[in-house]
C-alpha positions as CSV (number, residue, x, y, z in Angstrom):
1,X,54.9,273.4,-13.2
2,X,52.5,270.9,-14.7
3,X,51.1,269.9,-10.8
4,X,50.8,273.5,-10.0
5,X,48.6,274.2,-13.2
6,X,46.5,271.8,-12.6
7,X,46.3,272.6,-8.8
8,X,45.1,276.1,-9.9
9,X,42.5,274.9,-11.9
10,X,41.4,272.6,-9.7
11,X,40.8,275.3,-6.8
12,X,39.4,277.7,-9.8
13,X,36.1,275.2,-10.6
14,X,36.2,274.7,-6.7
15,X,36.0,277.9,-5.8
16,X,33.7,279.1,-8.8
17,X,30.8,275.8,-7.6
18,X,30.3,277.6,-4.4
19,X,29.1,280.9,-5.4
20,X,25.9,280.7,-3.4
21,X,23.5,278.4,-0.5
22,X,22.6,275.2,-1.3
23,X,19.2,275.1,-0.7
24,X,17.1,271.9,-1.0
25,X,13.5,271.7,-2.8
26,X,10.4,272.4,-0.9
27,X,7.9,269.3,-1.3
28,X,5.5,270.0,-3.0
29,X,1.9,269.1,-2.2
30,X,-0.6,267.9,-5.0
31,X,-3.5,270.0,-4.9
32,X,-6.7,268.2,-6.5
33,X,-10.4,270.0,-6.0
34,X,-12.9,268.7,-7.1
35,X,-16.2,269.9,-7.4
36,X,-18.9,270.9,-5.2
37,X,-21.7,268.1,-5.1
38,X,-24.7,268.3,-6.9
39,X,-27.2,266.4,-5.2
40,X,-30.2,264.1,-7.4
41,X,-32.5,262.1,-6.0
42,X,-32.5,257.8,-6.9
43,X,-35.3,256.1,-5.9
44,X,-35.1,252.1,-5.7
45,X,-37.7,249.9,-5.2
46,X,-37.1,249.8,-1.2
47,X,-35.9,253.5,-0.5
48,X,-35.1,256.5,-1.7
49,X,-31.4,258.8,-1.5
50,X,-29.8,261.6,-2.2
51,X,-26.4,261.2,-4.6
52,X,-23.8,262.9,-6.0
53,X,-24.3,264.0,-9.4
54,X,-21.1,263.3,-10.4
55,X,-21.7,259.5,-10.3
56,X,-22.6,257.2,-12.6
57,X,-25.4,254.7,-11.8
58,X,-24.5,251.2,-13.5
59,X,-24.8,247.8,-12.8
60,X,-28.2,248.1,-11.7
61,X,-28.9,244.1,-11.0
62,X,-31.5,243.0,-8.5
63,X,-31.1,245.0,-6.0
64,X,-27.9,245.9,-5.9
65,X,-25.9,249.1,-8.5
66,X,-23.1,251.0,-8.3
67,X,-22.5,254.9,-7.7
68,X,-19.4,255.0,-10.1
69,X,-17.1,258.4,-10.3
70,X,-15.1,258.0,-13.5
71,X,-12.9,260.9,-12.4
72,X,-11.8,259.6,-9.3
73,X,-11.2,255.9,-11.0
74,X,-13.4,254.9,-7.4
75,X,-17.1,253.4,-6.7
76,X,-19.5,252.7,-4.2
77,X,-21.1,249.8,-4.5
78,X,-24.6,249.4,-2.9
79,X,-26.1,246.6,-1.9
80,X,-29.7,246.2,-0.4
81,X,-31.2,243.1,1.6
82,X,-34.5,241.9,2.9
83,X,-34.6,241.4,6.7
84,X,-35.9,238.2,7.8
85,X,-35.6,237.8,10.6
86,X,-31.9,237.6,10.2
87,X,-31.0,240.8,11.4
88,X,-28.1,239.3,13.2
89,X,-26.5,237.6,10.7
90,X,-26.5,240.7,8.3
91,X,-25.0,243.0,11.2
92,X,-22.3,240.3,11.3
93,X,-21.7,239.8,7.8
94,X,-21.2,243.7,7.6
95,X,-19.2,243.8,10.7
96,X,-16.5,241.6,9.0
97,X,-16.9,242.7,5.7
98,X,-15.6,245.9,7.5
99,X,-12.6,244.6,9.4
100,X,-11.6,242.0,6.3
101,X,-9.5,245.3,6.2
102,X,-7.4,245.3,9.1
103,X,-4.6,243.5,8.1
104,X,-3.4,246.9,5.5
105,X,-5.5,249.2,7.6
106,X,-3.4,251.5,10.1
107,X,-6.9,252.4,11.8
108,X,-10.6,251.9,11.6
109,X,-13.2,254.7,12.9
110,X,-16.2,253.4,13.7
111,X,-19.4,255.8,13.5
112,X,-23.1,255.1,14.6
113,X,-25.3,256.6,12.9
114,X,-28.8,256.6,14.5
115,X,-31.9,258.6,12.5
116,X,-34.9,258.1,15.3
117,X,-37.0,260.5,12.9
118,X,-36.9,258.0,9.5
119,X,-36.1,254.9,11.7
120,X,-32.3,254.6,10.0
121,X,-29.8,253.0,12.2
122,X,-26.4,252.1,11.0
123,X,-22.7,252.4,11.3
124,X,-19.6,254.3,8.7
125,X,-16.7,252.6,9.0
126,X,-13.8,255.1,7.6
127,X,-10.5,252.9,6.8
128,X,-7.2,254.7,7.3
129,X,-4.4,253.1,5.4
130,X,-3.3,250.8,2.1
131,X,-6.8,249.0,2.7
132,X,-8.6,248.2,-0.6
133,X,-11.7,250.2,0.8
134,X,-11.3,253.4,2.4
135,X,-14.7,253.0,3.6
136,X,-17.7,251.0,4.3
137,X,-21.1,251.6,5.8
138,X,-24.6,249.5,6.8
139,X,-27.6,251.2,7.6
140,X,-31.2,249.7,8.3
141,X,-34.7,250.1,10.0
142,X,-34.3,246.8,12.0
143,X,-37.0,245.3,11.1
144,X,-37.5,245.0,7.4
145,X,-34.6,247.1,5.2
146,X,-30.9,246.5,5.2
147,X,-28.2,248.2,3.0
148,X,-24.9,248.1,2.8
149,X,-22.0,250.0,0.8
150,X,-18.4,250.1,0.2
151,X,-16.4,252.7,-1.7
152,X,-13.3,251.1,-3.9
153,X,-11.1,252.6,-6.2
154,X,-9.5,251.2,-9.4
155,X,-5.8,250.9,-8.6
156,X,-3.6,249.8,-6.2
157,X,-4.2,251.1,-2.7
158,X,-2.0,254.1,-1.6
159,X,-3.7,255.8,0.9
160,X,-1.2,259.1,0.3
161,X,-2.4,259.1,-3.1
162,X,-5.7,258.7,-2.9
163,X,-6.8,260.6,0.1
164,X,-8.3,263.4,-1.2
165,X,-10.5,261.0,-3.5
166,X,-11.3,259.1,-0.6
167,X,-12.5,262.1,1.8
168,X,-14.5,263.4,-1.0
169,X,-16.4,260.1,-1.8
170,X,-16.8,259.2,2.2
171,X,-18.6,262.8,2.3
172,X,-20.9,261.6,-0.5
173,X,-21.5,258.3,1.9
174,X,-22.1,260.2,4.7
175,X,-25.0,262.6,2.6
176,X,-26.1,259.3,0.8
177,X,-26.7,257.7,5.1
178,X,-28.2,260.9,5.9
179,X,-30.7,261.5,3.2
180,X,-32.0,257.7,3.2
181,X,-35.5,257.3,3.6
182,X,-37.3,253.7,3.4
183,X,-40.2,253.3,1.5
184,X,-43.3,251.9,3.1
């Protein structure tokens, strides 16, 4: 009598648990927007570009500053050199600056970028993975200017969690290349 009870109340919470389809969680997706650029214009002593309005300038040593976006906890650093006749040894330099990252990068794009209008040549380097920068880029006239840039963010690279940072900064790269123009 005492088995039995217990049998039946057993099969009662049994039975009552499987009212209705188990049915697992969707994933969600996180859904950040952020906000159409506003273009400004920054002139340096060397050449002028368009920037998002967003950013920050700071750090404005020499000839180097940084485009900081407080929002996105990320920079672009800028970085502007005098050719010398070392145009080689600056191509390399930002060459292997760019692949530094290969070891956490699952892939690297590589993009020419060729202005035969304002004489700017260059290359955007987009890095796809747990890199520290998602993206890098050189651009100069060949002969005289040289600038470089690389966009970083301030925490620990996880390219799922910042990837809709990242593809909203490299656009600002990419408008920052295009709107370039050297000074004479």
């Amino acid at each position: 009598m005492k088995y039995s009870i217990i049998v039946i109340f057993f099969g009662y919470f049994l039975l009552a648990s499987c009212q209705g389809d188990i049915m697992p969680k969707p994933k969600a997706l996180l859904r950040l927007e952020y906000p159409r650029a506003e273009l400004m214009s920054l002139t340096t002593d060397y050449f002028t570009m368009e920037h998002n309005a967003m950013a920050k300038i700071r750090s404005k040593k020499g000839n180097s500053f940084t485009l900081d976006y407080p929002l996105m906890h990320g920079s672009i650093f800028i970085t502007y050199k005098n050719v010398n006749g070392n145009l080689d040894k600056l191509l390399t330099d930002a060459q292997r600056l760019s692949y530094e990252h290969a070891a956490k990068a699952d892939n690297i794009l590589e993009q020419p970028f060729v202005n035969e209008e304002g004489r700017v040549y260059g290359m955007y380097y987009e890095v796809k993975g747990n890199a520290a920068s998602q993206a890098q880029f050189y651009v100069t006239d060949s002969t005289q200017h040289f600038v470089t840039g690389s966009l970083y963010f301030y925490a620990k690279p996880n390219y799922d969690s910042i990837l809709p940072a990242a593809a909203y900064l490299q656009n600002d790269i990419r408008n920052i290349m295009e709107t370039l123009k050297w000074k004479d």
